[in-house]
C-alpha positions in Angstrom: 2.4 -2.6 -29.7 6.1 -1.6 -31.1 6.1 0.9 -28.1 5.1 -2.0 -25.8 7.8 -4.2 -26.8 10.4 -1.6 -26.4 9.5 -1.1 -22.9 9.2 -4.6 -22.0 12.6 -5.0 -22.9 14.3 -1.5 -21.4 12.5 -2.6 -18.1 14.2 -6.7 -18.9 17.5 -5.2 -19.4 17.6 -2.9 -17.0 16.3 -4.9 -14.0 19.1 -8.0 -15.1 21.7 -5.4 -14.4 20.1 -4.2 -11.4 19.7 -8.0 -9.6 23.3 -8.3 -10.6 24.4 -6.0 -7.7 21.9 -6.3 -5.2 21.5 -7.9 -2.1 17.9 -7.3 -1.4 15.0 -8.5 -3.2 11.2 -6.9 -3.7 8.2 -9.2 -1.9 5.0 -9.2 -3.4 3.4 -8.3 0.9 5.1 -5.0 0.1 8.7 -5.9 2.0 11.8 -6.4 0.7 14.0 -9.7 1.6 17.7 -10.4 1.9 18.1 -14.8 1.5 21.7 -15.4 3.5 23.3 -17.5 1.4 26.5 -20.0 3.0 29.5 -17.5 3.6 27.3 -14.1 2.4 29.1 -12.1 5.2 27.3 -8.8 5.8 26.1 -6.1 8.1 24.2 -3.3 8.0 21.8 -0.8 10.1 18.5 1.1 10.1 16.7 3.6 11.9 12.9 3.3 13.1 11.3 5.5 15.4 8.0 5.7 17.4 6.8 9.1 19.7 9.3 8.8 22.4 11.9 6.2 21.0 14.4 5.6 18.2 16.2 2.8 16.9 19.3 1.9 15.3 19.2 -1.2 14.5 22.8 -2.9 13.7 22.2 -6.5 11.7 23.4 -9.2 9.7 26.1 -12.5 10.1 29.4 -12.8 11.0 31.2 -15.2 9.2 30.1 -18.4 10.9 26.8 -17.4 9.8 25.7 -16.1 13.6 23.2 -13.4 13.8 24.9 -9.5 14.0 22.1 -7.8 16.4 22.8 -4.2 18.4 20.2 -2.0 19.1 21.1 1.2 20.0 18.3 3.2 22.2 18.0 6.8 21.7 15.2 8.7 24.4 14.8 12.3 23.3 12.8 13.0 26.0 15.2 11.7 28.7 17.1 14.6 28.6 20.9 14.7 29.8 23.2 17.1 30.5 24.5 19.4 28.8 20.8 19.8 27.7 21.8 20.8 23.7 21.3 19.4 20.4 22.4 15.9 21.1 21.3 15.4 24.5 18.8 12.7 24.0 19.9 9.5 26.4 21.2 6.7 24.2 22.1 3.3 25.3 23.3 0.1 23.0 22.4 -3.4 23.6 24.5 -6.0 21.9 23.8 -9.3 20.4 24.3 -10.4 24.1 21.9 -9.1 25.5 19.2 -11.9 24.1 17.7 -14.7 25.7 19.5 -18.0 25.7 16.8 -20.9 24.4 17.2 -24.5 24.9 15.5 -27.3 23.0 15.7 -30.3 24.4 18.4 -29.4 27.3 20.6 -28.1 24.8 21.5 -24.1 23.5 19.7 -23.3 20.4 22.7 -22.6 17.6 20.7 -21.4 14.7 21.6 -20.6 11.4 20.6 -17.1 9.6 18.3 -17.5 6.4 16.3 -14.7 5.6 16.0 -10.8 6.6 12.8 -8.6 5.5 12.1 -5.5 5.9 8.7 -3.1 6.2 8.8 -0.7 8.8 9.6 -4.0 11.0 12.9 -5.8 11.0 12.2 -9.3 10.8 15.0 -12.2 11.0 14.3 -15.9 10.1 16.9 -19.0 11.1 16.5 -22.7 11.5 17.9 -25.2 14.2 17.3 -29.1 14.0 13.5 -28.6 12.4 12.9 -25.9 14.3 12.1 -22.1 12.8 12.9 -19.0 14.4 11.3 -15.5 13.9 12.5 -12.1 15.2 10.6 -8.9 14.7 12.0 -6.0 16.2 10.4 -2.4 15.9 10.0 0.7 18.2 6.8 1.4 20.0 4.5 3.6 18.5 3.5 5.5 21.3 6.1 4.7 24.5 9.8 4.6 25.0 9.7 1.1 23.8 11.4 -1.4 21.7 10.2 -5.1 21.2 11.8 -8.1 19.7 9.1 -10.7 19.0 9.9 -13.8 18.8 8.2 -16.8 17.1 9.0 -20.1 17.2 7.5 -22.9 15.2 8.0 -26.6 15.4 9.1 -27.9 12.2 11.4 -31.1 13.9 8.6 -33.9 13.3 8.4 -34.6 17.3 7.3 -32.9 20.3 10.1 -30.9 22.1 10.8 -29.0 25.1 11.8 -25.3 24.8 13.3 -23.4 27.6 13.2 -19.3 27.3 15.4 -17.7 29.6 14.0 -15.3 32.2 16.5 -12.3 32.1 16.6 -8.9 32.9 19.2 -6.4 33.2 18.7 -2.9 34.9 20.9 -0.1 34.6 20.5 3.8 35.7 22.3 6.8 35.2 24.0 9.1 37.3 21.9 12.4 39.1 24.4 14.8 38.1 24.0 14.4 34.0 20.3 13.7 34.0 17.8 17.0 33.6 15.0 15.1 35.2 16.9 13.0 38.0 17.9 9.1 37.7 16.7 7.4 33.8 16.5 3.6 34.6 17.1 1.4 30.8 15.6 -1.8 31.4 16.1 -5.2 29.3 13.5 -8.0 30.0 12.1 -11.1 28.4 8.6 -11.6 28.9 6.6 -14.9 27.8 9.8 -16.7 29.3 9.3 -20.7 31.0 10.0 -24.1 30.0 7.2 -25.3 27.2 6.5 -28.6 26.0 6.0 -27.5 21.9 4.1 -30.0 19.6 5.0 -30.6 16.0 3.4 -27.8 14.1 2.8 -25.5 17.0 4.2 -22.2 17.5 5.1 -20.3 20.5 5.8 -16.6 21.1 7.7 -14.6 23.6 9.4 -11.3 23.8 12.5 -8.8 24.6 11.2 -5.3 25.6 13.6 -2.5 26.0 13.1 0.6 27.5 13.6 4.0 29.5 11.9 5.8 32.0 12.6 8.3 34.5 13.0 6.5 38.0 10.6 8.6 39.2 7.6 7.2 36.9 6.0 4.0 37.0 7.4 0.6 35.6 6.8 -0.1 31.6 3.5 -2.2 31.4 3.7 -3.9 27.8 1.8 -6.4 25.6 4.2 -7.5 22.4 1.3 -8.3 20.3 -0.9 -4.8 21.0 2.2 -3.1 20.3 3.6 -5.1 17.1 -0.3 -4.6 15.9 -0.2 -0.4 16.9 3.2 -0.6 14.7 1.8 -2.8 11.5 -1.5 -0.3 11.6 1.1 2.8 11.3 2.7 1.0 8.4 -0.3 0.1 6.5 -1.4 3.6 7.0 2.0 5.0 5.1 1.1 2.5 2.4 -2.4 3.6 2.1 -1.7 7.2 2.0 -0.6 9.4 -1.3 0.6 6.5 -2.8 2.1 6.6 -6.0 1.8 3.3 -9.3 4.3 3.4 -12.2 5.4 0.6 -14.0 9.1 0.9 -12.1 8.3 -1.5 -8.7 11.7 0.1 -7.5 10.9 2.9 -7.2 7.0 2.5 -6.4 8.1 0.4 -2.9 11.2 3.2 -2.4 8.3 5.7 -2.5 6.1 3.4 0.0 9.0 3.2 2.2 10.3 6.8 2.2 6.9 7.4 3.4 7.3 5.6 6.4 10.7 6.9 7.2 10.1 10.4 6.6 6.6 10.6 9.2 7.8 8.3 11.7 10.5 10.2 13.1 8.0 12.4 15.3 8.5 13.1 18.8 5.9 14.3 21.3 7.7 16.7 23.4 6.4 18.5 26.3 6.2 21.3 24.0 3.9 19.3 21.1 4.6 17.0 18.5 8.2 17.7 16.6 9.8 16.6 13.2 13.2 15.5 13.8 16.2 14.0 11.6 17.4 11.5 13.9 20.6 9.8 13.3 22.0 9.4 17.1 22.4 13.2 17.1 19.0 15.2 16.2 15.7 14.5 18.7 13.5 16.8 20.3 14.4 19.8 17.8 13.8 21.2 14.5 15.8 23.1 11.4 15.2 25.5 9.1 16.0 23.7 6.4 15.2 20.0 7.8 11.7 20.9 9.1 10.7 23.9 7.4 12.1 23.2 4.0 12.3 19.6 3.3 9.6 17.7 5.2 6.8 20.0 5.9 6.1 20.9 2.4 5.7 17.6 2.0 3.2 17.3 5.0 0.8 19.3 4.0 -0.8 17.0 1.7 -0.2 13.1 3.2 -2.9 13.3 5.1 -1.0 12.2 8.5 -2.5 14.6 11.1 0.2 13.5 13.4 2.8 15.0 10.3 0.6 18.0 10.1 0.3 19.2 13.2 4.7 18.8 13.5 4.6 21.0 11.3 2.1 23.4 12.8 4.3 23.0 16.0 7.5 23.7 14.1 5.8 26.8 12.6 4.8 28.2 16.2 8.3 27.7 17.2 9.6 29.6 14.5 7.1 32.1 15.1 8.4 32.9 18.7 11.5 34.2 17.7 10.2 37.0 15.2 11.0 40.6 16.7 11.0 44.3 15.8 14.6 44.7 15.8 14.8 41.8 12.9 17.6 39.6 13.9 17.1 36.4 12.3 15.3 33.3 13.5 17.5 30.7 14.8 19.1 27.8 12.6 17.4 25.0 15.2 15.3 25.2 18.4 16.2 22.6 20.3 15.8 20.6 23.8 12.1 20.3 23.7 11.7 24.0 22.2 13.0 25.6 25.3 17.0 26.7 23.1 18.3 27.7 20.3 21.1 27.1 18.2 22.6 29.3 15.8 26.3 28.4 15.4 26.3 29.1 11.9 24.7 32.4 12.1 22.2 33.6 9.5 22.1 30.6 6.4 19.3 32.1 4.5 17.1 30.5 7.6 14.4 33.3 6.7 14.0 32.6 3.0 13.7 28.7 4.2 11.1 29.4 6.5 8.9 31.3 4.3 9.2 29.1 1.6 7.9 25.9 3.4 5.3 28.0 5.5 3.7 29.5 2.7 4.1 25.9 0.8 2.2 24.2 3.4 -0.7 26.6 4.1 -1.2 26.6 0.4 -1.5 22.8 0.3 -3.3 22.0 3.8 -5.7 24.8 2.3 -7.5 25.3 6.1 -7.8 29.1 6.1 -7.3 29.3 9.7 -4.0 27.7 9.6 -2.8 29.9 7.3 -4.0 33.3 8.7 -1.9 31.9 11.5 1.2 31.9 9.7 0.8 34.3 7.4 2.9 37.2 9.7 5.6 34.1 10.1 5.6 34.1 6.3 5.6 37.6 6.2 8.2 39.0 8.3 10.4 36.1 7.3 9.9 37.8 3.5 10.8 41.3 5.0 13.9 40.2 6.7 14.9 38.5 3.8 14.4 41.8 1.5 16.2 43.7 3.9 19.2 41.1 3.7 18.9 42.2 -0.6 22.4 43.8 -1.6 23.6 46.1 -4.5 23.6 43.2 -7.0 19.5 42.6 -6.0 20.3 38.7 -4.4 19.9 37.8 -0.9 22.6 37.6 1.9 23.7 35.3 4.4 26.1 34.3 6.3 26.7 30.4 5.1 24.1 28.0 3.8 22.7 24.7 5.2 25.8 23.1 4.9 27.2 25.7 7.7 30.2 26.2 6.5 31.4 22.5 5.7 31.9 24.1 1.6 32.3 27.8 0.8 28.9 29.5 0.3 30.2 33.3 -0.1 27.9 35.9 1.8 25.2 36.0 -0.6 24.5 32.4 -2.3 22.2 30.7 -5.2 20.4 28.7 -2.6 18.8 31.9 -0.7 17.8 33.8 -3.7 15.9 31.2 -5.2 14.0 29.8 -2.1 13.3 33.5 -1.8 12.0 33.4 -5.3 9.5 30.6 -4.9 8.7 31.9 -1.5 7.3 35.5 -3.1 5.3 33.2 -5.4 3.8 31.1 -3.2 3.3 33.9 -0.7 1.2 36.0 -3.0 -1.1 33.1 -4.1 -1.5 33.1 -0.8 -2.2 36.6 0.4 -4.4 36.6 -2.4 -6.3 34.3 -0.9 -6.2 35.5 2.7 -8.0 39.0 1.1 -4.9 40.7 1.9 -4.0 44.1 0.3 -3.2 44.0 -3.3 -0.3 46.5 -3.4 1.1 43.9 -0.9 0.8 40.7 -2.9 1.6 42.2 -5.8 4.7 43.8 -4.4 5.5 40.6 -3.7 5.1 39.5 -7.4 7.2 42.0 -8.7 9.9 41.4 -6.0 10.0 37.6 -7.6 10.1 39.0 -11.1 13.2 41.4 -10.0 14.5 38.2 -8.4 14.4 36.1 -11.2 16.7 38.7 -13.2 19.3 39.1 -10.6 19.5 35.6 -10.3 20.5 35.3 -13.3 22.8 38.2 -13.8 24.7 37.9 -10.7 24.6 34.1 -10.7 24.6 32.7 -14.1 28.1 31.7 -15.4 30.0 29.3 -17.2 31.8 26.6 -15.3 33.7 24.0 -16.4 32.3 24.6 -20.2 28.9 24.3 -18.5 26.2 27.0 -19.4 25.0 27.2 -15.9 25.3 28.9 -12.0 28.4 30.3 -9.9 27.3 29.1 -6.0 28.7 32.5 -5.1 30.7 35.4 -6.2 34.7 34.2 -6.4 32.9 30.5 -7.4 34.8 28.6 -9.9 34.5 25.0 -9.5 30.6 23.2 -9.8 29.0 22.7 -7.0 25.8 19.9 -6.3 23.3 23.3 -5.1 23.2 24.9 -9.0 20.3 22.4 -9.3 17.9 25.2 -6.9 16.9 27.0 -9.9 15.2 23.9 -11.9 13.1 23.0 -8.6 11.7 26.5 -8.3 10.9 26.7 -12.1 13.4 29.2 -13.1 14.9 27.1 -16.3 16.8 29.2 -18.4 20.2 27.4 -17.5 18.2 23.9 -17.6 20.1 22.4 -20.5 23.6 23.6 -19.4 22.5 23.0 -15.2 21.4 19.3 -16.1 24.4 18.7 -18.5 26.9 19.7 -15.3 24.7 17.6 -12.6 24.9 14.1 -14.8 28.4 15.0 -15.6 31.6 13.0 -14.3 32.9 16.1 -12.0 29.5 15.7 -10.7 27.9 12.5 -10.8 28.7 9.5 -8.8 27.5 6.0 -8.3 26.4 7.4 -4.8 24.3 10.2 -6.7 25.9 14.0 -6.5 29.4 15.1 -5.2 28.9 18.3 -3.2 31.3 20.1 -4.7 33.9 18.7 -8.0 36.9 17.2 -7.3 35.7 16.2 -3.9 34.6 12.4 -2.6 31.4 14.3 -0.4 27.9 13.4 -1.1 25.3 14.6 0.5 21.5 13.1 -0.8 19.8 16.1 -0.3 21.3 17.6 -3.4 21.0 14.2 -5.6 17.1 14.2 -4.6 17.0 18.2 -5.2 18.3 17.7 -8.6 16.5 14.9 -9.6 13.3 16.7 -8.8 14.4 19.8 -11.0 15.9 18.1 -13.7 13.0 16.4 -14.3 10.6 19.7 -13.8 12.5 20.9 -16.4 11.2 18.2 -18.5 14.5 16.1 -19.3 12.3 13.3 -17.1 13.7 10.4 -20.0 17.2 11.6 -19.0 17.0 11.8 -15.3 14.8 8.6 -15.5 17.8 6.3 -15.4 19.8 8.4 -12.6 16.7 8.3 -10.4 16.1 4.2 -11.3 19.8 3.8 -10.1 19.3 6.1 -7.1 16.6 4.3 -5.9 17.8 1.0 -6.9 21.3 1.5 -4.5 19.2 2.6 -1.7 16.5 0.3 -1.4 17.7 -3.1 -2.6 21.4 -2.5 -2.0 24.3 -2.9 0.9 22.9 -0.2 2.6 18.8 -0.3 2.9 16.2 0.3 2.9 15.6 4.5 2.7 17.3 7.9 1.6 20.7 8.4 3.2 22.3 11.9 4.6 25.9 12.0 3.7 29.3 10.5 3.7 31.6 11.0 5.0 30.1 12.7 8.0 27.4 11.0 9.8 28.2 7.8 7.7 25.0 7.4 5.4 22.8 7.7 8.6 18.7 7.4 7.7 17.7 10.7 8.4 14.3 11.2 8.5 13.5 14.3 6.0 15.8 13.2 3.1 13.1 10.7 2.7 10.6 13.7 2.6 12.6 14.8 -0.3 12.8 11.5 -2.1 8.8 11.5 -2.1 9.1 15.3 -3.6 10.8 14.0 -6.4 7.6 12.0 -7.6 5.2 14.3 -6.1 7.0 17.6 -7.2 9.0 16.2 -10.2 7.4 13.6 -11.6 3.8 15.2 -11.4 4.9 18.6 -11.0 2.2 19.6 -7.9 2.3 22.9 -6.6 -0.3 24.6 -4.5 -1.7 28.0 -5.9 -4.1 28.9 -3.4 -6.4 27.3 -1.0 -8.5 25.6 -3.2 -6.5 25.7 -6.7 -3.2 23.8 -8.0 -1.2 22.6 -11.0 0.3 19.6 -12.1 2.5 19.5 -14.8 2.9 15.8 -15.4 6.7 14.2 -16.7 5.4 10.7 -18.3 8.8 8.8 -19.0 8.8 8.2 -22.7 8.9 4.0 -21.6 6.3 4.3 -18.8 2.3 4.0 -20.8 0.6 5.2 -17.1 1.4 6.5 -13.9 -0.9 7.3 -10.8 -0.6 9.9 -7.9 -3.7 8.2 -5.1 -5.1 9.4 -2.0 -3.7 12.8 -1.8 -5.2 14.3 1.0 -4.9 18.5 0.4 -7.1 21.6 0.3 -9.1 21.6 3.6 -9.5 17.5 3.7 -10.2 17.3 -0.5 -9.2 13.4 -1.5 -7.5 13.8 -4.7 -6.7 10.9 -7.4 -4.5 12.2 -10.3 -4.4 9.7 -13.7 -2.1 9.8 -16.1 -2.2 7.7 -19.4 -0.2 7.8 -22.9 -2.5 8.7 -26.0 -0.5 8.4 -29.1 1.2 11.8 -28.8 -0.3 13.2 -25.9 -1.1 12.3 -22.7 -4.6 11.7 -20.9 -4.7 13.7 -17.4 -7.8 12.9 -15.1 -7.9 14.4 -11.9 -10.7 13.3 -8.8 -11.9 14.6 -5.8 -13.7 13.1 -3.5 -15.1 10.5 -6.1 -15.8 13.1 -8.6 -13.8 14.0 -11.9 -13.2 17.5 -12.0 -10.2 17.3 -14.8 -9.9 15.5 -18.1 -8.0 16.6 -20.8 -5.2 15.6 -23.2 -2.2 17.6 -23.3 1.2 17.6 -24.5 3.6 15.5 -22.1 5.4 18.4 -19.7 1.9 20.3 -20.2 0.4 22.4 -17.1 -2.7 21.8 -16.2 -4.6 24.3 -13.5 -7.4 23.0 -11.3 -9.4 24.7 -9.0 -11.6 23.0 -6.5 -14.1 25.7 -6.2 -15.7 25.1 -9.3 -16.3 21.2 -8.5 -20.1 21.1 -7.1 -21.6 20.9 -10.7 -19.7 18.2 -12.1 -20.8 15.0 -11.7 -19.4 11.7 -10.9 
C-alpha cells in the first residue's frame, strides 16, 4: 500500500509540472486536444500521409483569433525534373483557398475553439449559434486530401447557409514534368444554398489533388474516404499496443504508430518506406529504412509495413556484386537511382543488421532464405572493410558528414556486432553450415573486444566511447553500445548522455558544446540506457521526451532535427520511439524463427505494464504481462490464446521463449 501511495503521488507531482507547460491535453477517444483560449496566439504543423499523398499541415490562430490553415501537397509519384531525391511535385494551398459560407446573407466570421488530433486534424469554431467542424486528412489510397466540414445549428432558429462552389485548376509546365502536364486541382463539393433547421447538421467538402493530365478526373466521396482513413487509425491503435500506468507515453506510443506506417508509398516499383518531410518520397535509406523502421516492422502486424520492407530489401539486394563496392546510401525516384553522395557510411553493416532483425522477427522461412545472401554479403563486405585495430571502416556515418565521424566509427562496429548475432541465430535456423554461423559468432566475440580497446576512452571525466580515433569531445552516438547489449561502459555511457554537455530540454545535443539535436540519438539512448537496466533513471528523461513531443508547442510525434529540416515529422524516428518500449522497456529480440527473449525493465513506480497484439514468428499473436511481486516481477507470455511463459524473475531478468515447444500447453 506504502508503494502505492508513493506512486500515486510521483505520477500527481509530476503530471502538475507537466500541465504547467503544455498546450495540448489527452482525450479519453484516444486524441489529444488544444482549447484556444482569448489571445492564445499559436501555430504549428504536422505531416500525414496516405499511398500516393502527403501532407503538411500548417495550423493555428493569428492574433484576432482567425484560423492559420496551409496545406502543403507533396505527390511522390508525380515526378518532376530533375528526377532525384526531392523530385516529388509539391504545391501549398493557403488559408485562402477555402470556401466562403454565408448564413443568413452574411460571411461566416468564426471564432477558433478547439483543435484535436488522431491521425485526423480536426478544428472546431463558433459563429452566432452556429458550430463549425473541419477534418482534414490524406486519402488512404489516392493523391487525395479532404477537408470535411460539418456544420451544426446551434442558433435556436432555422437559417440559410450558402457554400461556395469554387474550384481552382492549375498545371505544370511539360519541360519539368517526367510524365507530361500534372494538373493540382482545388474543389468544394456538397456546395448550394441550404435552408438548416435548429439542431441539424450539414456536411460538405474541399478535396485537393493531383493527377497526370493524361488520367482521368479524381472521382471522390468525403465520407468513404474519411471512413478508409478512421479504419487505418483504429487499426494502429489495435495493433502491438503497449499499457503502463504513464497515459503520456501509452498515447505517444499509439501515435508513433501511426506516423511511423503511414508514410508508405506505392510506387511503380512496389510499396516503399519513406521519411517524408517535403524532401524524402518514393525512396529508401540505409539507415531510415533498413535500420530504424523495418526492424520494427517485422512484428506490427501491418502487411502493408511488411511488405515495404520486403521491397526495401529487394532493392538493396540489386546492387550486391562480385567486385564488392558498396550498396548505395538511398535508391531513389521510384527505385530506378541511386544516391551515394556520402560514399560508404557503414550502409552494409546497417543493412545486415535490420535484414537479419526482420527475418528473425517475421519468422516466415521463405522470407528469410530470400534475404539471407543480402545479409550475407552485406556481412562480408563489412569484414573486408575490418582494419589493423579489428573495427569496421567507412567513409562517414549517417549524419554524412554534418559532424566528424573519422574513417572507422563506433556506430559501424557495433551495428556490425548485433548484425553477426542476429545473423547466426539465423543461419542456424536456415540449416546453414556450422563453420559459417559460428564464424560469424566468433567474429562478434572478436568485435566486442576491439570495440572496446580501440573505442573505449575517457571523455570529459566520463568512463565511456571515443566516436572515432582523434575524438575528444562527447558525442550523442556513444549510446550504440547499450542498444546492442555491449554494457561494459553503461554506468560511465549513461552518466555522459544525462549529463549537461549532453542533455537538453529538446533531448540529446549531437555533439557537446553544440545547439544540434537530432531525435534519433535521444530515442537511441533512451532505448539503451534503459537495456542497461538504469530504466528508473532514464524513466524521467523519456516521461519528458514524450511529454514535449506529444502535448507540447510542437505535436503530436517524434521530430528529426534542428536546426536543419526544422523539427520536421519524419516518419521512422517514430519507428524508433516505439523501439524504445518494445526494445527497451521489454527488451524483445528475435533469436530465431520461432524463439525470442524479453528482458523486461519495470520502472520501480509502475506495479504492471503490458506489450498486446504483437503479431511475430510466422503470424504467432503474442501477449506479454508484466506485474510486480514483492521483489520480483511476474512475466506471462501468450500466444495465440495460450500461456506458454510464467515465471517470476528478478526485474532486468531474461527470459527465453521458444514457440516450438507450445502444442502441449494448455490454455
Amino acid at each position: 500500500m506504502r508503494t502505492l501511495y508513493l506512486f500515486v503521488f510521483l505520477m500527481i507531482i509530476s503530471t502538475a509540472g507537466a500541465q504547467a507547460q503544455n498546450r495540448w491535453n489527452i482525450e479519453p477517444d484516444g486524441s489529444i486536444s488544444w482549447t484556444v483560449k482569448n489571445g492564445d496566439v499559436h501555430t504549428d504543423n504536422i505531416e500525414m500521409s496516405g499511398r500516393f499523398v502527403s501532407l503538411i499541415a500548417t495550423y493555428g490562430v493569428d492574433e484576432k483569433n482567425r484560423l492559420v490553415s496551409e496545406k502543403k501537397l507533396v505527390f511522390p509519384m508525380l515526378r518532376t525534373i530533375p528526377n532525384n531525391t526531392h523530385a516529388s511535385l509539391i504545391y501549398t494551398f493557403g488559408t485562402e483557398v477555402s470556401p466562403i459560407i454565408k448564413i443568413n446573407n452574411q460571411q461566416v466570421k468564426e471564432t477558433i475553439t478547439r483543435f484535436s488530433l488522431r491521425g485526423i486534424l480536426t478544428t472546431e469554431s463558433k459563429a452566432d449559434g452556429i458550430d463549425f467542424k473541419r477534418e482534414l486528412f490524406p486519402s488512404v489510397n489516392k493523391p487525395l486530401v479532404v477537408e470535411k466540414y460539418t456544420v451544426t445549428n446551434n442558433s435556436g432558429n432555422d437559417i440559410t447557409i450558402e457554400i461556395e462552389d469554387f474550384e481552382k485548376i492549375t498545371r505544370t509546365q511539360p519541360e519539368k514534368s517526367v510524365y507530361g502536364v500534372y494538373e493540382i486541382v482545388a474543389k468544394s463539393a456538397g456546395a448550394g444554398l441550404f435552408t438548416l433547421k435548429n439542431g441539424e447538421n450539414l456536411f460538405f467538402s474541399v478535396q485537393f489533388s493531383g493527377r497526370k493530365i493524361s488520367d482521368n478526373p479524381l472521382e471522390a466521396d468525403a465520407e468513404d474516404e474519411l471512413k478508409n482513413r478512421t479504419e487505418f487509425i483504429g487499426q494502429m491503435f489495435a495493433n502491438l499496443t503497449f499499457r503502463s500506468p504513464d497515459p503520456v507515453l501509452n498515447r505517444m506510443f499509439d501515435f508513433a504508430k501511426i506516423r511511423a506506417m503511414e508514410s508508405i508509398f506505392e510506387t511503380k516499383r512496389g510499396l516503399v518506406h519513406s521519411p517524408g518531410g517535403a524532401s524524402y518520397y518514393a525512396a529508401i535509406w540505409a539507415n531510415d529504412q533498413a535500420e530504424y523502421a523495418n526492424p520494427f516492422f517485422a512484428y506490427t502486424g501491418y502487411p502493408t509495413a511488411v511488405e515495404a520492407g520486403k521491397v526495401s530489401w529487394n532493392w538493396f539486394a540489386g546492387y550486391m556484386n562480385k567486385e564488392y563496392k558498396p550498396i548505395p546510401s538511398s535508391i531513389i525516384a521510384e527505385g530506378t537511382d541511386f544516391w551515394d553522395g556520402a560514399g560508404d557510411r557503414g550502409d552494409q553493416a546497417m543493412i545486415a543488421y535490420g535484414a537479419s532483425r526482420f527475418a528473425l522477427a517475421l519468422g516466415d522461412r521463405k522470407t528469410a532464405e530470400e534475404l539471407w545472401p543480402l545479409i550475407e554479403w552485406c556481412i562480408e563486405y563489412s569484414k573486408r572493410k575490418i582494419n589493423s585495430n579489428g573495427v569496421v571502416m567507412s567513409d562517414s556515418d549517417e549524419l554524412e558528414g554534418r559532424f566528424p565521424a573519422g574513417d572507422a566509427n563506433l556506430c559501424t562496429s557495433s551495428l556490425l556486432y548485433d548484425a553477426l548475432q542476429s545473423a547466426a541465430c539465423l543461419g542456424k535456423d536456415l540449416g546453414k553450415p556450422e563453420k559459417q554461423t559460428r564464424q560469424y559468432m566468433n567474429m562478434a566475440h572478436e568485435l566486442r573486444t576491439n570495440i572496446e580497446k580501440y573505442f573505449g576512452a575517457d571523455i570529459d571525466g566520463f568512463k565511456t566511447y571515443r566516436y572515432y580515433d582523434g575524438n575528444d569531445v562527447l558525442r550523442s552516438w556513444i549510446c550504440i553500445p547499450l542498444t546492442v547489449g555491449i554494457f561494459e561502459r553503461a554506468k560511465g555511457t549513461a552518466d555522459a548522455l544525462f549529463s549537461p554537455e549532453l542533455w537538453t530540454d529538446q533531448g540529446l545535443l549531437t555533439q557537446a558544446g553544440t545547439s544540434t539535436f537530432w531525435d534519433r540519438s535521444t530515442l537511441y539512448a533512451l532505448r539503451g540506457v534503459i537495456a542497461a537496466g538504469e530504466v528508473d533513471r532514464a524513466l524521467k528523461y523519456l516521461a519528458g521526451y514524450s511529454n514535449r513531443r506529444l502535448l507540447g508547442e510542437h505535436v503530436p510525434y517524434a521530430v528529426e532535427a534542428w536546426p536543419e529540416g526544422s523539427q520536421r515529422h519524419l516518419s521512422a524516428e517514430s519507428a524508433l520511439y516505439c523501439r524504445v518500449i518494445t526494445e527497451g522497456i521489454f527488451g524483445f529480440r528475435p533469436t530465431g524463427l520461432n524463439s525470442f527473449t524479453i528482458t523486461p525493465q519495470l520502472p520501480a513506480v509502475w506495479n504492471e505494464m503490458s506489450l498486446l497484439n504483437i503479431n511475430a514468428f510466422d503470424g504467432r499473436k503474442i501477449d506479454i504481462n508484466i506485474t510486480r511481486e514483492i521483489n520480483k516481477i511476474k512475466v506471462i507470455v501468450i500466444s495465440d490464446g495460450k500461456q506458454i511463459k510464467n515465471v517470476r524473475v528478478l526485474n532486468g531478468s531474461k527470459v527465453e521463449i521458444n514457440l516450438s515447444q507450445i502444442k502441449n500447453i494448455s490454455k
